[in-house]
C-alpha positions as a Markdown table, in Angstrom:
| # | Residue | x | y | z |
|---|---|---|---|---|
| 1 | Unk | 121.2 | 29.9 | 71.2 |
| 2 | Unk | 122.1 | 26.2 | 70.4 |
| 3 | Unk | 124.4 | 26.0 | 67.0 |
| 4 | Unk | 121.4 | 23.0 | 66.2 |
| 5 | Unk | 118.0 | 22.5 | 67.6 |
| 6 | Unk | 117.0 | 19.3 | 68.5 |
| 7 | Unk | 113.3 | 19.2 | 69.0 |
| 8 | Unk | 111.3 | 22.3 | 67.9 |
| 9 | Unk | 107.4 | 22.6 | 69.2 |
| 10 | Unk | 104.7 | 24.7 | 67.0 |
| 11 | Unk | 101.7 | 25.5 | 68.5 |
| 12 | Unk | 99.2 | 25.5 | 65.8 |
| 13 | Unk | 95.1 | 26.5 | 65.1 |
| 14 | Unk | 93.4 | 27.3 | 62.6 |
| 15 | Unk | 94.8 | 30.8 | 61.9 |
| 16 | Unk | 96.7 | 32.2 | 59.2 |
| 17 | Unk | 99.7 | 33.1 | 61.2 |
| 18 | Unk | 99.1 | 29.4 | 62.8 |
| 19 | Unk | 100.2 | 28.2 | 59.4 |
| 20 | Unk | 103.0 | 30.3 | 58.2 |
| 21 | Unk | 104.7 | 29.5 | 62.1 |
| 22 | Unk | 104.1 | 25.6 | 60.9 |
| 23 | Unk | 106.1 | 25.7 | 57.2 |
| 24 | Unk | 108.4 | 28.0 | 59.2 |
| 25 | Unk | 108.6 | 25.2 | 61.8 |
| 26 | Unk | 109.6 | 22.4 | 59.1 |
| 27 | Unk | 112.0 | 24.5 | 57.7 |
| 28 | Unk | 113.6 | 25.1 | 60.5 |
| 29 | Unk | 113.5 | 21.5 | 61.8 |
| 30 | Unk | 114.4 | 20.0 | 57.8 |
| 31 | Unk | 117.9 | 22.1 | 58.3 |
| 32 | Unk | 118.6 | 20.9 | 61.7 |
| 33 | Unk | 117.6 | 17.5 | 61.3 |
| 34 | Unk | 115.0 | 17.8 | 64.4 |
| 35 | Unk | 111.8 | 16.4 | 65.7 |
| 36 | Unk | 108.8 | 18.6 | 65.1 |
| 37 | Unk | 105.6 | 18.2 | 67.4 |
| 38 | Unk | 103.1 | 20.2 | 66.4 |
| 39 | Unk | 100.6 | 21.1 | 69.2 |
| 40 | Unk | 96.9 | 22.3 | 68.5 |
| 41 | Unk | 95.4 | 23.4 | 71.5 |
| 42 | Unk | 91.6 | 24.3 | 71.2 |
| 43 | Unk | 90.9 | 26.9 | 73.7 |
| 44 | Unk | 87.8 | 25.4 | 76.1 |
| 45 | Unk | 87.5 | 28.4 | 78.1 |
| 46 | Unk | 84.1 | 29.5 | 76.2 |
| 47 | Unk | 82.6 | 26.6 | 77.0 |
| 48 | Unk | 83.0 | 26.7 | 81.0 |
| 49 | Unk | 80.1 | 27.0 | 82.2 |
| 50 | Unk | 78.4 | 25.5 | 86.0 |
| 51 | Unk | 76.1 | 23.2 | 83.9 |
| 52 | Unk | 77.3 | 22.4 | 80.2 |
| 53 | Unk | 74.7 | 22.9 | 77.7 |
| 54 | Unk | 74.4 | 20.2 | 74.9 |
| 55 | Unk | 74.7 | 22.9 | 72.3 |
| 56 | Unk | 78.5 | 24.1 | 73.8 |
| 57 | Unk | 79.1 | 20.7 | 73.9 |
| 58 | Unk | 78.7 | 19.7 | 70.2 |
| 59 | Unk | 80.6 | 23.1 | 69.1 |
| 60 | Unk | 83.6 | 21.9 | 71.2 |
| 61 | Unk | 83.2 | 18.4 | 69.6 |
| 62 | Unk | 82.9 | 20.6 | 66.3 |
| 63 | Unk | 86.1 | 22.3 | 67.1 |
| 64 | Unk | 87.6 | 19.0 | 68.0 |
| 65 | Unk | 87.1 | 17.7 | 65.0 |
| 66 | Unk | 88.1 | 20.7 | 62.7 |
| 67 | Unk | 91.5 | 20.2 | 64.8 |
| 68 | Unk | 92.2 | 16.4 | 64.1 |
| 69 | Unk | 91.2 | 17.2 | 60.2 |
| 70 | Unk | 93.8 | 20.1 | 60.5 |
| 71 | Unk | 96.7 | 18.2 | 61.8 |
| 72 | Unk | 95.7 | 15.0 | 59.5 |
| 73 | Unk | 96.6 | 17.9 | 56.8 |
| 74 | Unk | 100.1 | 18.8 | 58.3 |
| 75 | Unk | 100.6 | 15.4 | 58.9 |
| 76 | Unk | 100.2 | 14.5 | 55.0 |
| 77 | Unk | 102.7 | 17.6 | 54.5 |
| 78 | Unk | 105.1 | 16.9 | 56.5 |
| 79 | Unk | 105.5 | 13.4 | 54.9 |
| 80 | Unk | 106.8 | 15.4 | 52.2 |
| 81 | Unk | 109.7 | 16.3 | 54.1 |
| 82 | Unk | 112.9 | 15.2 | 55.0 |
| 83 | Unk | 111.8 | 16.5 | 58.9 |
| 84 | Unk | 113.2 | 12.7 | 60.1 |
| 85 | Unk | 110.2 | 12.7 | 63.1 |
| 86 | Unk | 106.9 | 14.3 | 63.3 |
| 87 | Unk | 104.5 | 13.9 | 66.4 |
| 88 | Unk | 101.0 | 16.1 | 66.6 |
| 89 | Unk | 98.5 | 16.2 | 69.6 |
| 90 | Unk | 95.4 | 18.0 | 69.8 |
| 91 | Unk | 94.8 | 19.5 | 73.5 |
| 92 | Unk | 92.0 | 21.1 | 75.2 |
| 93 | Unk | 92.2 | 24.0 | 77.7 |
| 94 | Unk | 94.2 | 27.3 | 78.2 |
| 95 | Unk | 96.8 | 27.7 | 74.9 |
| 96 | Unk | 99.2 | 30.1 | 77.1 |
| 97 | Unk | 99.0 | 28.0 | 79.9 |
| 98 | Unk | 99.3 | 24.3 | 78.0 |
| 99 | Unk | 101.8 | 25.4 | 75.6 |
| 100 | Unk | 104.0 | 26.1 | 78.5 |
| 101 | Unk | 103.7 | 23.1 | 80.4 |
| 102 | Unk | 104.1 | 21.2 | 77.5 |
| 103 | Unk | 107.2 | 22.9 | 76.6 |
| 104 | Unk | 108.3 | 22.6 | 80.5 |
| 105 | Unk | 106.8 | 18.4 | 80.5 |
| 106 | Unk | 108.8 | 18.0 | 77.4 |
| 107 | Unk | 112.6 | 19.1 | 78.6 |
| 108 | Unk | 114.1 | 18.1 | 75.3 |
| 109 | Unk | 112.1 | 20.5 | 73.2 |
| 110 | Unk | 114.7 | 23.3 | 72.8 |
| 111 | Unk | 112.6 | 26.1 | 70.5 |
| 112 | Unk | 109.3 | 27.2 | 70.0 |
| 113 | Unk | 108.1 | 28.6 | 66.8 |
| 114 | Unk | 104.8 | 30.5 | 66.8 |
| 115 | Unk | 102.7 | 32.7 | 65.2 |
| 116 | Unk | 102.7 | 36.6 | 66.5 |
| 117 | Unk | 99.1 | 36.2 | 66.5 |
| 118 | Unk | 96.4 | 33.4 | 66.5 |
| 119 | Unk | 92.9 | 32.8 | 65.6 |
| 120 | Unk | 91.8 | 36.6 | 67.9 |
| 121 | Unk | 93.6 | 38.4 | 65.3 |
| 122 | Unk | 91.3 | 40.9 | 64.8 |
| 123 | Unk | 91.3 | 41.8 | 68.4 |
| 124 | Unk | 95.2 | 42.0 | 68.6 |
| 125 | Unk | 97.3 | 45.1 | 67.9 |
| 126 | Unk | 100.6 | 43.7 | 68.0 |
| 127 | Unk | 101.4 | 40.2 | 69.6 |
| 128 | Unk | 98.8 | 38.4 | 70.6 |
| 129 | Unk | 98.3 | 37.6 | 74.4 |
| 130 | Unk | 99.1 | 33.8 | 74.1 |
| 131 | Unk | 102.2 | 34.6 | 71.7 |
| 132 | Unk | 103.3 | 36.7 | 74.7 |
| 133 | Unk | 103.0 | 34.7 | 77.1 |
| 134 | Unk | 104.6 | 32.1 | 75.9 |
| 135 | Unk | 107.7 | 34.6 | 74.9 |
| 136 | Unk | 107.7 | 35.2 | 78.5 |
| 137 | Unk | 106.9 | 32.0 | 80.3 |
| 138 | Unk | 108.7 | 29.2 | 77.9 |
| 139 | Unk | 111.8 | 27.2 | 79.2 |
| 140 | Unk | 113.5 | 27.4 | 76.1 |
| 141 | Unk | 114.2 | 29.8 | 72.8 |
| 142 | Unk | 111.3 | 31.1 | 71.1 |
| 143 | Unk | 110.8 | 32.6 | 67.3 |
| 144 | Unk | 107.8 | 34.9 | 66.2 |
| 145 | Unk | 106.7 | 34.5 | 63.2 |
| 146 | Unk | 105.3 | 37.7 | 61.6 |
């Protein structure tokens, strides 16, 4: 483990756990003096279907929007700060999957902080599927937050 991070990812939604990774996150990158990209991935996979009803369509516009409005929110926060450079994107596809390549696209990002489980809670004993995954696949460290 490196004595100071450099650049520290959080994958954020709109869950609970989501939120207590991110002030875990800006902790963590306030006392090492990282960058802090926060990543909100809204998962598409629902709305994959041969042809794409206008009705899916405006609920993944819906999502879209709750997800800009979301990191508009961190952004203000994290103004707050001393974190000395904060960068958000809003994705659309697999979380596992883009968190990973992100993480791997972005070779300077040396830890991932994320929630043990995300907005399929309810349907999670444990870790969540994307939370392990990511443990699993990432090129770098990687803290769960509980």
């Amino acid at each position: 483990m490196p004595s100071t991070y450099q650049h520290v990812l959080v994958p954020v939604d709109s869950s609970a756990a989501a939120q207590t990774a991110f002030n875990e996150a800006v902790n963590i990158a306030q006392r090492h003096q990282a960058k802090l990209t926060a990543l909100y991935v809204v998962d598409d996979s629902a709305y994959h279907t041969p042809a794409l009803d206008p009705v899916l369509t405006e609920l993944l516009n819906a999502e879209g929007s709750h997800a800009e409005a979301a990191m508009a929110d961190r952004r203000k926060f994290v103004q707050t700060t001393t974190v000395p450079v904060f960068k958000d994107e809003v994705a659309y596809g697999n979380p596992k999957r883009l968190i990973e390549a992100y993480a791997k696209q972005h070779s300077e990002i040396d830890l991932i902080v994320l929630g043990a489980t995300g907005k399929d809670s309810p349907h999670r004993v444990a870790v969540g599927s994307t939370t392990s995954y990511v443990v699993d696949h990432a090129p770098c460290n990687v803290i769960v937050i509980r």
